[in-house]
N, C-alpha and C positions, 0 to 999 in steps of 0.2 A: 504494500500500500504506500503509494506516494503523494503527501501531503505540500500542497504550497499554500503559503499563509502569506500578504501583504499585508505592510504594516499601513499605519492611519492613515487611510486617504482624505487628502487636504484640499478641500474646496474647489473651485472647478478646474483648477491647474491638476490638482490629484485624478480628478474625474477625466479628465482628457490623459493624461501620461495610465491610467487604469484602462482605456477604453483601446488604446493604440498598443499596449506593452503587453498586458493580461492575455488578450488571444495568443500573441507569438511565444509566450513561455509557456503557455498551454500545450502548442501544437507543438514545439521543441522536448520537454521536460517531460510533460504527458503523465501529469498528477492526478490522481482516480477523486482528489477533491481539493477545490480550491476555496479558501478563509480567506475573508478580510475583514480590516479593520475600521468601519466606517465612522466612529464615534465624530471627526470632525470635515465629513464632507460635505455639507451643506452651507458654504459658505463660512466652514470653519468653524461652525459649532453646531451639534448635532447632526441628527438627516430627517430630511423627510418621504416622502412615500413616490414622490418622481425619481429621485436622488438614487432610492433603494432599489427601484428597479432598475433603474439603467444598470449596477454595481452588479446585478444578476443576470442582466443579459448578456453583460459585458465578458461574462463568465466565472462572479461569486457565488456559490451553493451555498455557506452560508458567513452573514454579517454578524462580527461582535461591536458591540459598544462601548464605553466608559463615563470620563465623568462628567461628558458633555451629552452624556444621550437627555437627559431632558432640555436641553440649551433652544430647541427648536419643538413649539408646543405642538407640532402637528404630531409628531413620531407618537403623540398621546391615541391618535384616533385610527392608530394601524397599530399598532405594534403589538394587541392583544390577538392580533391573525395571522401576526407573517410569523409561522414559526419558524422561519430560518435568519431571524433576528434576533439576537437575544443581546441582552444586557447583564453587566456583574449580576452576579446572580445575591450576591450579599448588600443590595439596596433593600433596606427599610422591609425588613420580610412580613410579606402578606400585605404594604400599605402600598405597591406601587404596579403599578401593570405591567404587561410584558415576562419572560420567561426567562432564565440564567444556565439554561443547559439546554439541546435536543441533541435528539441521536439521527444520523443523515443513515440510509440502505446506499452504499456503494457495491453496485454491483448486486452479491447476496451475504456483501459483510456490512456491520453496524459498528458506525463512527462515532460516540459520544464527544461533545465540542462544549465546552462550559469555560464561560468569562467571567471572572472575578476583577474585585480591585483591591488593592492595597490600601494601606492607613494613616500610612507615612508621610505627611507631607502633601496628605492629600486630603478632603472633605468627606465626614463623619460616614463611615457605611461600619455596616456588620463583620465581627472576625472573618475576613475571607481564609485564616486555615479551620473552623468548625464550620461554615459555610460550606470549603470544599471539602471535607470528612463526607458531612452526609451524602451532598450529590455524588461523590467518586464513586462511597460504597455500593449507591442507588444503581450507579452505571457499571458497575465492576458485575451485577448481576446478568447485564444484558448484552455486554461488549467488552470485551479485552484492547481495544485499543481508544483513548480517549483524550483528548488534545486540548490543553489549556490555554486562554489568552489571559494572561495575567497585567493589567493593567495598571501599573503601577508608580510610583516616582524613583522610588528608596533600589536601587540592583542588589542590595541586603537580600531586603523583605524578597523581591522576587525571587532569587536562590535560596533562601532557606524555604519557601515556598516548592521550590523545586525539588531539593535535599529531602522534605520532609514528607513529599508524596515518591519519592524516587520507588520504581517498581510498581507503581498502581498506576501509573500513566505516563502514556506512552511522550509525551511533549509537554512541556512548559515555557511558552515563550512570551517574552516582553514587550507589551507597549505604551505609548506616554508621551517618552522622553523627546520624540521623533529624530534620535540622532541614533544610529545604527551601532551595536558595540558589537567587538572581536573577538568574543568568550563561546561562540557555540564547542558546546561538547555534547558529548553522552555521559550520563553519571553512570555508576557503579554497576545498579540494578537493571538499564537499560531506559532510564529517563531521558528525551532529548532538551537542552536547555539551551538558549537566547536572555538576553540580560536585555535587548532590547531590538527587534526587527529594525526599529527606524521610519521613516513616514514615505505618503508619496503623494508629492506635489511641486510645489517653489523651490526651486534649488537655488534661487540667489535672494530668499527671502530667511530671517533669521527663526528658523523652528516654523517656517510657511506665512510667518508677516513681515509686514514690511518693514524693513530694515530701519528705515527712520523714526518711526512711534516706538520702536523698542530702543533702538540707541536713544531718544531721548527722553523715555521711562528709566532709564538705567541712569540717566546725566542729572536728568530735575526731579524724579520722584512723584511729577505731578500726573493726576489721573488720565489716561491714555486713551482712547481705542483703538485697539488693535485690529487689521485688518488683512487679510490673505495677499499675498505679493501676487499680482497678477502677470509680471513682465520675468525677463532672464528666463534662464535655462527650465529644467523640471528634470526629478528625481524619482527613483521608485526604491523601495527599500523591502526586500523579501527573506524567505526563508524556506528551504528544500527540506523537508525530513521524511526517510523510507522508512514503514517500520514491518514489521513480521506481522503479517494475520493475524498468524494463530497464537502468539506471546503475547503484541503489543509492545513489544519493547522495540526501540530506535535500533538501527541497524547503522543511518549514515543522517550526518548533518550539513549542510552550506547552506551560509549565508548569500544573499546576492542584492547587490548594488549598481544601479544602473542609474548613470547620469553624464552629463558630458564629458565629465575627469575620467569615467567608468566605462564608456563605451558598451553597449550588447552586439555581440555579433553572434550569428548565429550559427 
């Protein structure tokens, strides 16, 4: 089973570098499911229900979310039907709509896919490790292999995250930070681990805004808004993991980075 996951797609610069890149790693790599991470493609915060299907046509089976999935109050009036949407699953349990895990039929094998978020530096949600205790065990019932997006700030919190499910699922990987890190491994038991995919959108914008409201948020401290870079280049920032059917455990990891410093060729 080969899994490709993209990291946050960023507003419509991510939605165009998803809709032109997504097919050719498809038909090259030829991953039996593709994840992505939509929590800021709607203009950079949240998605809404046009957004999400283009992200599926374009070739996501399914969307996870994070700490921007309510940023866009449409995602309110779909997100209770698209089940291949889901959000951390450790928001506000029982008080918020929408789902934190499904399991996708590839093929006549089942995929359990669950998005949590972290604590760290981030906005109030539920333990995402007793969060993900029960769902794993839930899914450890019905699937051997089950794939994490762990949403997070803190590369700690994610790897002990990782460490601490090692052998009950088959991937744990990062996103947030939208800056790609150099640490994919395999642990011990056969977890595969990312500290963070990386985004995909603005390559000449600062974490996907423009460069100038954040340089001078950083200079005067005075209240900003921040806005998606819409000019320069565009980046995609992914992740390859094969894992074994019938174990679940990771077999092989790569990262992948494609932008104008990065070149794809095929």
């Amino acid at each position: 089973m080969r899994i490709l996951f993209i990291g946050d797609v960023m507003g419509e610069s991510g939605q165009e570098m998803f809709e032109k890149t997504v097919p050719l790693l498809k038909r090259n790599l030829h991953p039996q499911l593709t994840i992505a991470n939509g929590e800021n493609a709607t203009r950079g915060r949240g998605i809404n229900e046009k957004v999400f299907k283009k992200l599926q046509k374009a070739g996501a089976d399914v969307i996870t979310m994070g700490n921007h999935t309510w940023d866009n109050r449409e995602i309110q009036d779909f997100i209770g039907t698209a089940k291949k949407l889901i959000r951390p699953a450790n928001f506000s349990a029982g008080q918020v709509p929408g789902i934190g895990y499904t399991i996708v039929k590839v093929n006549s094998v089942s995929v359990g896919v669950l998005n949590v978020q972290g604590r760290v530096f981030m906005s109030p949600s539920d333990d995402p490790f007793a969060v993900g205790e029960k769902i794993i065990a839930q899914l450890e019932k019905e699937t051997s292999i089950i794939f994490v997006d762990f949403h997070g700030e803190a590369t700690s919190e994610k790897e002990a995250f990782a460490w601490n499910f090692d052998g009950r699922v088959s991937a744990v990987v990062g996103t947030h930070t939208h800056v790609q890190t150099n640490d994919a491994r395999i642990l011990p038991q056969g977890t595969a681990f990312l500290s963070d995919v990386g985004m995909t959108g603005p390559y000449d914008g600062i974490l996907g805004m423009r460069r100038e409201s954040v340089i001078g948020r950083f200079k005067n401290q005075l209240p900003t808004r921040f806005e998606v870079e819409t000019s320069g280049g565009q980046t995609l920032g992914a992740v390859v993991i094969d894992v074994d059917e019938k174990t679940g455990r990771a077999q092989k990891i790569s990262n992948l980075r494609i932008d104008p410093d990065h070149p794809y060729f095929e």
